[in-house]
N, C-alpha and C positions, 0 to 999 in steps of 0.2 A: 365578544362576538368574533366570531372567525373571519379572518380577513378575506377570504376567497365569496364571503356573501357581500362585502362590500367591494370591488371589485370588479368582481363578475354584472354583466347586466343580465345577465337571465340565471339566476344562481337556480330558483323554483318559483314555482309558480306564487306561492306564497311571498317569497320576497320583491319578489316583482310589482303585488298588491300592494306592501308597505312600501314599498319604496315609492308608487306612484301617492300612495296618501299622503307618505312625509315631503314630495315636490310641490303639491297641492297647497300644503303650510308653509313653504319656503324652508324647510329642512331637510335636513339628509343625511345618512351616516358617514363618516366620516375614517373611520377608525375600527381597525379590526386586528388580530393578532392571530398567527400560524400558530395553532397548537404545539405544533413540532419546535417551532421556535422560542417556545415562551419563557423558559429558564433561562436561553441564553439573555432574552431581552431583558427581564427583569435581575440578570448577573450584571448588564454593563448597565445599572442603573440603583446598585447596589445593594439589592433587593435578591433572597433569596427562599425560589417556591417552596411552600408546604405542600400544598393539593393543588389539582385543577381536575374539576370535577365537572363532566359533561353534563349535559340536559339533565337526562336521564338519572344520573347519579345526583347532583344535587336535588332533584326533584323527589328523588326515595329517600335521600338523608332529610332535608327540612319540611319535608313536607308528608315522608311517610307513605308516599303513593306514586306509582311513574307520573301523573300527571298528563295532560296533553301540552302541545306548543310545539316550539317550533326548536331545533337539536342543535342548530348552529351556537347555542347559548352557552355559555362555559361561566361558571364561578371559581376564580382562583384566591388563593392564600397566599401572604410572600411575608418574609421580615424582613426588616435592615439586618445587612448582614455587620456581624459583631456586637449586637446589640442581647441578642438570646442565647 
């Protein structure tokens, strides 16, 4: 998830709704990642990306259709680096 929706308190209006659902249960996100940033994160963690595939993108690869939902969603790939 992209860190600017968790973060942010009015990121859209949409997040807005989940986010009041999940205070409702006692939960909340937590934990987001800068696109921008994500290689280096997962380099000083010795982990290094294959793909990071937005909404959009993993939603035509595994699923074969844009899909609806919501875009802040990101699927990435990483390997131990030296391992492959």
């Amino acid at each position: 998830m992209e860190r600017d929706v968790v973060v942010a308190a009015d990121f859209s209006a949409g997040t807005t709704r989940i986010k009041q659902a999940l205070a409702r249960t006692g939960e909340r996100w937590t934990f987001g990642l800068d696109p921008a940033g994500l290689r280096t994160y997962l380099a000083a963690r010795g982990l290094e990306l294959i793909a990071d595939l937005s909404a959009a993108e993993y939603r035509a690869r595994c699923l074969g259709m844009p899909g609806s939902g919501f875009e802040f969603y990101h699927v990435a790939s990483a390997r131990v680096v030296g391992l492959c």
